[in-house]
C-alpha positions in Angstrom: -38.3 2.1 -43.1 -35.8 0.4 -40.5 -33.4 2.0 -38.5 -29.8 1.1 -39.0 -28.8 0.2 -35.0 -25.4 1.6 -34.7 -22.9 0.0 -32.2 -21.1 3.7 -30.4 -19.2 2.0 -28.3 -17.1 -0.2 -31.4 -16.9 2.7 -33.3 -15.4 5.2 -30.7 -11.5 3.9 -31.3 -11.2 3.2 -27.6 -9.1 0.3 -26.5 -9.7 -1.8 -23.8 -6.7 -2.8 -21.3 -7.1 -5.8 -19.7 -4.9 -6.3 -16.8 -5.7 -10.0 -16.2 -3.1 -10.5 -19.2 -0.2 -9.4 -16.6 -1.7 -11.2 -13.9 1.2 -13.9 -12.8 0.9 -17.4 -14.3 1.3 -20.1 -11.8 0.7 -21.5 -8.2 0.9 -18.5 -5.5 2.0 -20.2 -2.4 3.6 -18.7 1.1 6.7 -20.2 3.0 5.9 -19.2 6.5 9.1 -19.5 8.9 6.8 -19.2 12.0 7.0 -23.1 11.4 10.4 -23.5 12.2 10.4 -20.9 15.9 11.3 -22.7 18.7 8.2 -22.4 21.0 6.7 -20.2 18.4 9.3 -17.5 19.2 12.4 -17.9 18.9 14.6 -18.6 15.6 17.8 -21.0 17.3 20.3 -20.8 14.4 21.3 -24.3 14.3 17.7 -26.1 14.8 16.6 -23.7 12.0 19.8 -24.3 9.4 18.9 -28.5 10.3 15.3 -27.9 9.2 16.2 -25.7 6.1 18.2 -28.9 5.0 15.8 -31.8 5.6 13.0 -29.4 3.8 11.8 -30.5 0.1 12.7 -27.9 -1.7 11.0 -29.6 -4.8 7.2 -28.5 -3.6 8.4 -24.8 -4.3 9.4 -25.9 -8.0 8.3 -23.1 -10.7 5.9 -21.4 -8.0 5.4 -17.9 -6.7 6.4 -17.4 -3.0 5.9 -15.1 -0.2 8.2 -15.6 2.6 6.8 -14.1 5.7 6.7 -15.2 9.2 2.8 -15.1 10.8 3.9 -15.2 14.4 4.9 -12.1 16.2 8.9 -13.0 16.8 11.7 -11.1 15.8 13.4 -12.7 12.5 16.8 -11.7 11.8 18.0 -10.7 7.9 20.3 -13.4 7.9 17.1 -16.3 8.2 15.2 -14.6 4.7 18.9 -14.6 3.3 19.3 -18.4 4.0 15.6 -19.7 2.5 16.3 -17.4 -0.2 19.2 -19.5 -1.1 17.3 -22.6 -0.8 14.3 -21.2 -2.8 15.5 -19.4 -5.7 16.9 -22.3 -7.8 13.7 -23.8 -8.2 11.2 -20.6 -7.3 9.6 -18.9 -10.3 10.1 -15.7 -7.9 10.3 -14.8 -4.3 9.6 -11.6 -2.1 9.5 -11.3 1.7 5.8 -10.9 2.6 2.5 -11.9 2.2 0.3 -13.1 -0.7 -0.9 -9.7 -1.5 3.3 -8.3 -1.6 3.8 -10.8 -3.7 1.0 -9.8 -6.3 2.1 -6.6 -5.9 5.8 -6.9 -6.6 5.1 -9.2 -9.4 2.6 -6.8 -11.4 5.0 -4.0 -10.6 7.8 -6.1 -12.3 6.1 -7.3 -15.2 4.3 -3.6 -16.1 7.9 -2.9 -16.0 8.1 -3.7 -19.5 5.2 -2.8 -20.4 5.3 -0.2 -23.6 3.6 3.0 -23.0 4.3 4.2 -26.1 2.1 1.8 -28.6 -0.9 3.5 -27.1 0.4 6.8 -28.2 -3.0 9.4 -29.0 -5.1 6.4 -28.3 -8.2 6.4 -26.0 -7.8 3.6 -23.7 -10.2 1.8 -21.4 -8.2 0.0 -18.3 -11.2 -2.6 -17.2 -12.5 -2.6 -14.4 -14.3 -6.0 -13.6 -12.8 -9.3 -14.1 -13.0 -12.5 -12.8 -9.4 -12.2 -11.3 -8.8 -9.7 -8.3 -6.3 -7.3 -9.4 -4.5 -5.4 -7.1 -4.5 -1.0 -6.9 -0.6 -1.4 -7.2 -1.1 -2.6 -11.3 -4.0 0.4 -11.7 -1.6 2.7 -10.4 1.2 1.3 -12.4 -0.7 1.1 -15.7 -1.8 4.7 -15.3 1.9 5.6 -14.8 2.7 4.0 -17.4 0.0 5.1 -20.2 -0.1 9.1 -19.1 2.4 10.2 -21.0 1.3 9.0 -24.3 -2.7 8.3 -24.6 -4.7 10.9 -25.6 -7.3 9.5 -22.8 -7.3 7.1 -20.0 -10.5 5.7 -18.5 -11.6 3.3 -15.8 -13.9 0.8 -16.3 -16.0 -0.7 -19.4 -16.1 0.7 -22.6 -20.2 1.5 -22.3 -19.6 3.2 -18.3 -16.1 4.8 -17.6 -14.8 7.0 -15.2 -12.7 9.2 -16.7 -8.9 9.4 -14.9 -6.9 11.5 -17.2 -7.2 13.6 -20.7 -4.2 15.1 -22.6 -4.8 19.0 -22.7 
């Protein structure tokens, strides 16, 4: 007699999440204004405003950019005001900060829309490996947003979770 193997896991009803679906598509790059300090430390208004205008704009076109300074000077708001103005016509989006703000800000905006409410009573799985990094910001955000509906919400893979929340 031969044993019917039975696979658990595809019959449990849980759904995996995978949150390399949100992850942003296209070219993360960073626009670093230490590049355009006077001796490396000093921002000199009209050097700065020439530079801004002789810049190609064009190599920014439909990317993702973090606008950050890496040298330890003092940047007034006015200088992230003026390369946003130059940026955000042909940026896909912008933030002021580094690679990983930018990721952060980005899942944060798009799990913005996410609907909660099509995994209501559902057992979902948010996965846990990838071959993307994913940042804790989206966990944190996906959890927000899937608490008040599923029945269950796990962390991992749908043969090993961690359990994070269950409805009482």
């Amino acid at each position: 007699m031969q044993e019917t193997i039975v696979n658990k896991v595809a019959e449990s009803g849980l759904i995996t999440l995978d949150l390399e679906m949100f992850y942003p598509k296209g070219e993360i790059v960073t626009f670093d204004l230490k590049d355009f300090l006077f001796m490396g430390l000093i921002l000199k208004e009209k050097d700065f405003r020439a530079a801004l205008l002789a810049q190609d704009w064009e190599v920014y076109r439909d990317k993702y950019v973090a606008v950050t300074c890496s040298a330890d000077a003092i940047i007034p708001m006015w200088a992230y005001m003026l390369v946003s103005s130059y940026l955000q016509p042909v940026a896909k989006d912008l933030v002021v900060g580094d690679e990983k703000t930018l990721l952060n800000t980005l899942f944060v905006k798009t799990l913005a829309h996410f609907n909660g409410e099509e995994y209501l009573d559902k057992r979902v799985v948010v996965k846990g490996c990838g071959d993307t990094p994913i940042p804790e910001t989206a966990f944190l955000e996906i959890t927000n947003k899937l608490r008040p509906f599923a029945k269950s919400i796990m962390y991992g893979e749908p043969c090993s979770t961690v359990p994070v929340y269950k409805k009482k």
